[in-house]
N, C-alpha and C positions, 0 to 999 in steps of 0.2 A: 504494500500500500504506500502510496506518496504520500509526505509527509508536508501539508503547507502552514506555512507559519505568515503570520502579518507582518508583511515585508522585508522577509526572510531574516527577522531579529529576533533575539532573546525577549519572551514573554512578560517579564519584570519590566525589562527597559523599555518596551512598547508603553507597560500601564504605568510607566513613570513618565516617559513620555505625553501620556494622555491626559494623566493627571497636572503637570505641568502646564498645557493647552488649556485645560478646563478653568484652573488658576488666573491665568494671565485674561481666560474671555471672561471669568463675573468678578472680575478685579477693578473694585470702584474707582473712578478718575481719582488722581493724587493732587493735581495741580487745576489752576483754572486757564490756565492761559490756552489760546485758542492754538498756537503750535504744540504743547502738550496735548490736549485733547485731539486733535488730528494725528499727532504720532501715535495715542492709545489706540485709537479708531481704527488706525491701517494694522496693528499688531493683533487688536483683537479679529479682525477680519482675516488675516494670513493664520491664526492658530483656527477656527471655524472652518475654513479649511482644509489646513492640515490632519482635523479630529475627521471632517468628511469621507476623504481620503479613505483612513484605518478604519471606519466603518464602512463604508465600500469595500475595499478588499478584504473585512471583516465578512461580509455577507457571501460574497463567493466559498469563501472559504467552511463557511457557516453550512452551507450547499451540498461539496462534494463531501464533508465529514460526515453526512447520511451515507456513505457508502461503507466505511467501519459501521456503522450502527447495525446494515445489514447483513455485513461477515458477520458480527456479533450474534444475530436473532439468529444465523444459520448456524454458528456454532453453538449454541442453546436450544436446539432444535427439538430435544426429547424433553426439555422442562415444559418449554413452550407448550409443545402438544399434546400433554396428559389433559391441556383445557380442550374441549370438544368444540368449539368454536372454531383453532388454529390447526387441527387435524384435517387433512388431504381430504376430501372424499373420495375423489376418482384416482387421480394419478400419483402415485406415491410419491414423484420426482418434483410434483407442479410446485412454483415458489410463490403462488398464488395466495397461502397462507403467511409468507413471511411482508408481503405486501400487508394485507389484514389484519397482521399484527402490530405493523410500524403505525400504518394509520390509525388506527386506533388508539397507542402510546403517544403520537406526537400532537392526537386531537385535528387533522384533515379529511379528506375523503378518502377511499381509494383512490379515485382518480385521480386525485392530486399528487397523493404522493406515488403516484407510478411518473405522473411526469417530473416531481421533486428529483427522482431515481432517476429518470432518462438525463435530463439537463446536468446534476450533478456526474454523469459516465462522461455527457460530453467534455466539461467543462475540465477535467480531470484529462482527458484524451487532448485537450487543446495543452493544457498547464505540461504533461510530457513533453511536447512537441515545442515548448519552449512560447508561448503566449502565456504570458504573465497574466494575474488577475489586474494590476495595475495594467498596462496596455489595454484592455479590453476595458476596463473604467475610463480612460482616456479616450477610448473613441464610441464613448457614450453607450454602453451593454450597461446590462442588468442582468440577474441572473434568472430574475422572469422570461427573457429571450433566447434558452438556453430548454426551455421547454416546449416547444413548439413542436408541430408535427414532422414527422421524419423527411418528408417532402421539401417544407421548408428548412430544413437543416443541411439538406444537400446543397438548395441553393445557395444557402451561406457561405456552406464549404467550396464550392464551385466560384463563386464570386473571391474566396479566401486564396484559392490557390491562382485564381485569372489573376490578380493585382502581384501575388506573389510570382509570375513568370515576367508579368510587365516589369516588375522593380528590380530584377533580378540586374538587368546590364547597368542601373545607378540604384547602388543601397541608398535608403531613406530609414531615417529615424524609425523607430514602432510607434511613434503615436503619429508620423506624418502617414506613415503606410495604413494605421487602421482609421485615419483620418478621411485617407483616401476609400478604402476599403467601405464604411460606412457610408459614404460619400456615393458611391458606384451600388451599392446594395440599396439604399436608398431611391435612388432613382430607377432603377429597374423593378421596386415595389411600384412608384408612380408610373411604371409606364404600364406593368402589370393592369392597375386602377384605372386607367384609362382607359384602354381596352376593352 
């Protein structure tokens, strides 16, 4: 299993970090002067963001760690299903019950968290391949876009790898690539709409 951390830092120093942030945004003006309060203003503005940030790639993160939960209910598989609820009826292999037992525990539907499950495989399959949660925050994803039908997932990925053979003969930044990327996915939704 991949192992994602919040920007790939020690946990302490993240929530010191945070805490830090939080300090400095409900930290009352000191002085009156209107160049002190414009320097508070832009500081508490640049920490609001940077707290934005760590929970954005907090929530992806937040996403694929549903996929340990479901190694877990699989290796729990015979406690689980002494309850007659979580027991197979047809096919002994179906993982049908490990879905019905997640949703149930984290309070969704099924349906929901089968697509929790689909988004967070992707998301995970992108994070190998080296797309940051950070790059895909920067060219404006959510991790709600991340569940979507498989149809529209290819075209993602097809729009993913078209910019990727374009970019190829001049590298570009990752957030000018998923800038553009978004950019070009975007507009073949509206031309889609149009039609």
């Amino acid at each position: 299993m991949v192992q994602f951390r919040l920007a790939g830092s020690n946990p302490t120093i993240t929530q010191q970090y945070i805490n830090n942030s939080l300090n400095i945004m409900f930290s009352d003006p000191l002085t009156s002067s209107l160049d002190d309060k414009l320097f508070q203003w832009k500081r508490k503005m640049e920490q609001t963001t940077t707290v934005k940030n760590v929970i954005d790639v907090y929530s992806f993160t937040h996403i694929v760690a549903l996929l340990q939960i479901y190694e877990d209910v699989e290796k729990n598989k015979e406690t689980i299903q002494q309850v007659d609820k979580y027991r197979p009826k047809r096919k002994a292999r179906s993982v049908e019950w490990i879905f019905k037992y997640m949703a149930e525990q984290i309070g969704h539907t099924l349906r929901y968290t089968k697509k929790i499950y689909t988004g967070a495989l992707r998301l995970k399959g992108l994070y190998e391949k080296g797309v940051t949660f950070n790059m895909l925050i920067h060219a404006g994803c959510m991790p709600t876009d991340f569940f979507v039908a498989q149809g529209e997932y290819e075209e993602f990925l097809a729009q993913l790898s078209e910019l990727e053979n374009t970019n190829n003969s001049t590298p570009a930044s990752a957030d000018i690539f998923f800038r553009d990327f978004i950019n070009s996915l975007s507009d073949h939704l509206n031309d889609d709409e149009n039609n």
